[in-house]
Structures are given as structure tokens and as C-alpha cells.
Steps between C-alpha positions, in 0.01 A plus 500: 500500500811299555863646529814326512770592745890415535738502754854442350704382786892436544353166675241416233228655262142483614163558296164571646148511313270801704117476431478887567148522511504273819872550603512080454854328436390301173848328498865548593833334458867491496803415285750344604411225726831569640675863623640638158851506552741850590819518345783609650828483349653723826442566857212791529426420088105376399391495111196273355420468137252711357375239272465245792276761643300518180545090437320475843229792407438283221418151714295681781255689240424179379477312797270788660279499183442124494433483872216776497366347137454813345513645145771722503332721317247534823854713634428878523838617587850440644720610847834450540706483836864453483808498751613850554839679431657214222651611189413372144747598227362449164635521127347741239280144411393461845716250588675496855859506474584335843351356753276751712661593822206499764381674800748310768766560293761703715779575237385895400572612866809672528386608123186674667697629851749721242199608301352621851805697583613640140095623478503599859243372770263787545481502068427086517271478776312833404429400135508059495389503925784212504873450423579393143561174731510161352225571297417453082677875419803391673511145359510581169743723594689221596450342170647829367829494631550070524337402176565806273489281168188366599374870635538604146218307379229529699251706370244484789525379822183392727364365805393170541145573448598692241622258277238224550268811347712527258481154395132520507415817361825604222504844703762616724360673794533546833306733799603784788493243765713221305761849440469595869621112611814536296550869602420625168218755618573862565218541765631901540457518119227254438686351221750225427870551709688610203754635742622172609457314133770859397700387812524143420550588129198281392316675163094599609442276186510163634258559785149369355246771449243558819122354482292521796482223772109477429388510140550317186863473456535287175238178396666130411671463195350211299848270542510577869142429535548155322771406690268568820196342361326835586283732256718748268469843574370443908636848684766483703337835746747453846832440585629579856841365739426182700478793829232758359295219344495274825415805688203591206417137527438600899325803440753712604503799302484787774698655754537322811431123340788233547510228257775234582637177293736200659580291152840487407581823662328677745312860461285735678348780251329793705354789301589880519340788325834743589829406319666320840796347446758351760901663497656199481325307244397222716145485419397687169231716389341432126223590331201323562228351204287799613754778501416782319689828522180688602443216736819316650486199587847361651595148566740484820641115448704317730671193336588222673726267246548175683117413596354213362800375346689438869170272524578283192865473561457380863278282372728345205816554792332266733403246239130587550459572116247229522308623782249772510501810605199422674709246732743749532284754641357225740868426625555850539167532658655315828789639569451839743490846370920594505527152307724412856827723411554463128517828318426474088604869306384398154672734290657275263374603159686802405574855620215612737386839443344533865896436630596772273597334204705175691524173450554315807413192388240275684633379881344212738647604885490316827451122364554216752509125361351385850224653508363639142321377206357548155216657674698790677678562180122511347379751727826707494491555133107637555607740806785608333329572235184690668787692728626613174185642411495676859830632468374648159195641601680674787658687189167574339417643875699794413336588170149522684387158395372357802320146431210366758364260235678352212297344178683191347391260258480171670810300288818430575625585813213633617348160468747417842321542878834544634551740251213712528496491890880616555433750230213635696650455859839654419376790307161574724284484148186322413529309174220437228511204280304584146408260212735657233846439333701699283324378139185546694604862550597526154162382387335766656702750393450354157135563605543880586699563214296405228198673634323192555411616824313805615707570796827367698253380752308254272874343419495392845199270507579187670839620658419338884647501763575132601702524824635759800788466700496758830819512657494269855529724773648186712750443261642808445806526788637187331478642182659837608789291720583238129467844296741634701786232463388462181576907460847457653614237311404739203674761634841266542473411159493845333825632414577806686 
């Protein structure tokens, strides 16, 4: 049996081709070539176009299907992973009616803070687990009260994932845990929040009726499937956020497990079965692909915005574009653990929820033009980056989730020594590197949901793990001594 797995990214859209039987990658690719661009017409603003998304589903299906040399009609069923917390507005046709306004998007803050106090905490954090926040409730909120002639015609509005469903299947839908990452579940009431829709004025009617993360959900239309080159009427049976699928790609699904991501942001996903939640928002609690009311099953996330992208733009800032990040990570390699004085915060894309909502905007400290090079910059950006995660999981601490091993698929950042070795020295955890990606993960779960396997274990077959990184007891004072400046420089740059 074959599934067929996607992972729609803000960066790009990736396909992957699972041989269940064997848990074999048949194929996988990408569209674009290049980082699909972010718009942003104002400071803390980020919007892509929906049909760029689907322009892009289009090129990788066909790419992915050529590669493995398949009959599409060989394809069982179909997962879909998407970037959490955007907003899709959509005419009474199904059209979107602006560009979507994505998960880094900072503009619904203030929009979410009044929510938080008009509802009350104890109300917000006892019912949603989070704040209103930043996320999809309060943005189209925002769209509400800025765009009120456009407001007026949108008859649904959807996630990301969503939508790209939609365009395949002709059936609006979406699930508990895509409701819970735009604080639309009523966890006290085990329904959707219609307190904050009534409090934001939003009519029930435009949210898009619930089907469950793992079942059939809707089956290709015959124009969609043409368009793909794929077999009319193949099942679409999963659909999960980027987080709860990377962590099912992982095989974390029960308490105590820690999934974590470095791509273009940075998350670590640790599972609850108790409704935790933190007071101040800064990491949030949703429901998990598992979560059942019977049987919770609550994601505790910690988002890191600026992760992989402070990467790419110190590699495009020191006119490296053309070098690899291979040779970066060599450079950075050789210079000492501390990266000799300079201090990287990468927070420069967006409002961080672990600062509480702020945008402080991305700061390199302690530079001298004697003495430093590309390569401390290099390994800067990847310590600042893993002493974000720290400062994070530090959070998390409080909550009860208290990591000794952390799964990760072995992409992106994770792909980085200096990475994974100041991630383990600074935070005293033992990292495992697995042979899965997010359209991997949604292959599976295409898997589980259309019954083709017996049991969640067989969907695992051929998940490995392909490296460990132990924390370095020698290294650890320096890592505790650059965490520390690193920590104060943070602290300087708050507001009070």
C-alpha cells in the first residue's frame, strides 16, 4: 500500500511517497526551488497567497509521482500537514478574498490581549488553556474591525491545511486540534469556543464543520485530481498542524515524549494527559492528534520564531548565498564554544510568544572588526538559537515537562553539529536524530487513518533512529558561562 503525504510549509511545499507495508520513502520532493516568498506590507505583517500554496501543491505531486514511477492510481490515501495558526478567508465560491495572514504574523496581538481581559484570565485559560493571543480567532478578529467590507463576505474562514483540503476534496472541514491551535476549542465544554467567536462578534457559521483528524475526511474531486495527475476519488483520511504531525511523525503520542522541530521556526512539543497550561501564554497547550475527551492528550509547544530563518539571512547578509550550509557549519565548527564574545538573539520574525507577545526584533551584541569573522557570526546565529530553545524549555520546566531526550527529524537545523551539540550542552538533554519529515509524518497518518494499517505501531515501520547527540560533560561550563551573557543580553533587551 502506498500513501501520499504533504507538508505545506511557509518556506516551501514538500511531497513524500510512503511504501507502508515496509515504511520505505518511494519518492519525495519540493516546490519551489527557492523559499516562497512572505509578504509584508508593515512591520510585524506576513500574508502568502493561498493559490501559490496550491500552485506549488500542484508541481510537487507531480514531481513526487514521476520520481517514484508509479500509477497514481497505486495511491491508497492522502495526509496533510500545514503551518499552524494562519487564517484563510474565503467567498461563498471558495475563493480567498485576501491574502492569508500566516502563523508569524504579529498584527492580532493587542486584538487578542483585550479579548484576554474583556473574557477574563481564569475564563480564557480554563476553557482555550491559552490567551486568545495572536492566534487564528483573534486574527480574523482583526480582519473584523480593519477590513469590515471585506469581513462581510466571507462565508468561511480556514486554516491553511484547511483550504488545500478544500481544494482537493470540495468539502469544508476542519478537526479539534486544527480549532484548539487557533483557540477555537472549549476544552471545559468539549466543543467549539463559541464564547470568544460571541465576543469577537464573528457568526458560528463561517467556522467549517469538524471531521476527525484520522478518518476519511472528503476523496479528490475529479478536476483537482487532474490537475494533480493523481486518481479521482483517492481519500484524503489526515490532516494535522506542522507541531502534532512532526511529533506523530516521531512517535510521540504519550505523556512524557518531546518531539522538537528547528525549520523556519523553532518548537519543542511535549505531551500531557492533564489540561496544563502556562499563565502567561508563553508556551501553549493544544490538543494533540490523539486527544480524545475520555483520553487527553495535550500538546505543551514552545515556539521559537526566528530559527532557521536567522540561518538563511546570515547567510544571504554575509554574501554566502552561494555557499553551503555545509561550509557554514564547518566555519562555525572552529570557532570555540561562546563563538569568542558575540551574542546573536534571533528574534527577528515577529512577536514572540515565549517573550510574552514582544517583538524585539533580532540583535547581534559584542562585535569587534579586529578580531571576528563570518564564522563567529555562523556559530552565533546556531547558539543563539539553541539558547532560545533553553530559555524556552526552562518555561516548559514549570508545566512538569521535563525533557532528558528529545526526538527530531534529522532536517534542517538539526542537520548542524554545532547545532545539535550546544543544544544538548546548554540544555543537559540527549538528542535523537530519526529518518522522518513532516510529509513523511503525514503519510503515516494517511496510513492510520484509512485503516490501512492494523495498529499505530505498524505505521511506524522503518522510522530509525539515524544519529544521538549526548550532551559533553567537558563542554558544559562554557556553555553555561555563553548562556549566561547570552541570557543578560536578553534580559537588557526586554522592555521593562
Amino acid at each position: 500500500m502506498i500513501t501520499l503525504g504533504y507538508d505545506i510549509g511557509s518556506s516551501s511545499i514538500k511531497a513524500a511517497l510512503l511504501q507502508v507495508d515496509t515504511g520505505e520513502t518511494m519518492a519525495a520532493a519540493f516546490s519551489p526551488r527557492t523559499e516562497l516568498p512572505i509578504m509584508a506590507k508593515r512591520a510585524g505583517w506576513a500574508e502568502q497567497d493561498p493559490e501559490v500554496w496550491w500552485a506549488h501543491v500542484v508541481l510537487a505531486t507531480r514531481e513526487v509521482v514521476r520520481s517514484a514511477r508509479i500509477d497514481p492510481a497505486a495511491i491508497t490515501a492522502i495526509g496533510i500537514s500545514y503551518q499552524m495558526h494562519g487564517l484563510v478567508v474565503l467567498d461563498a465560491a471558495h475563493r480567498p478574498l485576501r491574502p492569508a495572514i500566516i502563523w508569524c504574523d504579529s498584527r492580532a496581538v493587542s486584538t487578542g490581549e483585550e479579548a484576554f481581559r474583556a473574557l477574563g484570565p481564569q475564563r480564557c485559560l480554563s476553557s482555550l488553556l491559552n490567551s486568545p493571543g495572536n492566534f487564528t480567532a483573534s486574527k480574523l478578529a482583526w480582519v473584523r474591525r480593519h477590513e469590515p467590507e471585506l469581513f462581510s463576505k466571507i462565508a468561511r474562514f480556514m486554516l491553511p491545511g484547511d483550504y488545500v483540503a478544500l481544494r482537493m476534496t470540495g468539502e469544508p472541514a476542519t478537526t479539534v486540534s486544527g480549532l484548539s491551535e487557533g483557540t477555537l476549542w472549549d476544552f471545559s465544554a468539549h466543543q467549539p469556543a463559541g464564547f470568544l467567536l460571541e465576543h469577537y462578534g464573528i457568526d458560528p457559521s463561517v467556522m467549517a464543520p469538524l471531521t476527525p483528524t484520522f478518518g476519511v475526511q472528503g476523496k479528490l474531486r475529479a478536476a483537482a485530481a487532474q490537475e494533480l495527475g493523481l486518481g479521482a476519488g483517492t481519500p484524503v483520511t489526515y490532516r494535522a498542524g506542522d507541531q502534532p504531525n512532526n511529533a506523530l511523525s516521531l512517535r510521540v503520542l504519550e505523556p512524557g515524549e518531546i518531539a522538537a522541530t528547528a525549520g523556519t521556526s523553532g518548537v519543542v512539543y511535549g505531551i500531557s494527559d492533564t489540561y496544563q497550561f502556562d499563565p502567561a501564554s508563553r508556551v501553549n497547550s493544544f490538543a494533540h492528534v490523539n486527544h480524545a475527551s475520555t483520553a487527553p492528550r495535550i500538546g505543551i509547544l514552545l515556539c521559537i520564531n526566528g530559527t532557521g530563518i536567522s540561518n538563511s539571512w546570515v547567510r544571504k547578509a554575509t554574501g554566502a548565498g552561494s555557499e553551503s550550509y555545509e561550509s557554514m557549519n564547518a566555519l562555525a565548527h572552529a570557532v570555540r564554544v561562546g563563538s569568542e564574545g558575540v551574542v546573536v538573539l534571533p528574534f527577528g520574525n515577529g512577536a514572540e510568544r515565549m517573550l510574552g507577545n514582544r517583538d524585539v526584533g533580532a540583535q547581534i551584541l559584542g562585535l569587534n572588526f579586529n578580531m571576528h569573522t563570518s564564522a563567529h557570526l555562523y556559530r552565533a546565529v546556531q547558539e543563539g538559537v539553541a539558547f532560545a530553545f533553553r530559555y524556552g524549555m526552562d518555561i516548559m520546566k514549570t508545566l512538569g515537562v521535563h525533557p532528558s531526550v528529545i526526538r527530531a527529524g534529522s532536517a534542517n537545523l538539526f542537520l548542524s553539529p554545532v547545532f545539535c551539540e550546544a543544544l544538548a550542552g546548554v540544555s543537559d538533554v540527549t538528542i535523537e536524530l530519526y529518518n522522518t519529515d513532516g510529509a513523511l509524518g503525514a503519510a503515516r497518518g494517511a496510513a492510520i487513518g484509512a485503516g490501512i494499517v492494523r495498529s499505530g505501531d505498524d505505521a511506524f515501520e522503518g522510522l530509525k533512529c539515524v544519529a544521538t547527540v549526548a550532551p559533553a560533560s567537558q563542554l558544559r561550563p562554557a556553555y553555561e558561562e555563553a548562556y549566561g551573557h547570552w541570557s543578560a543580553a536578553l534580559a537588557r533587551a526586554l522592555p521593562a
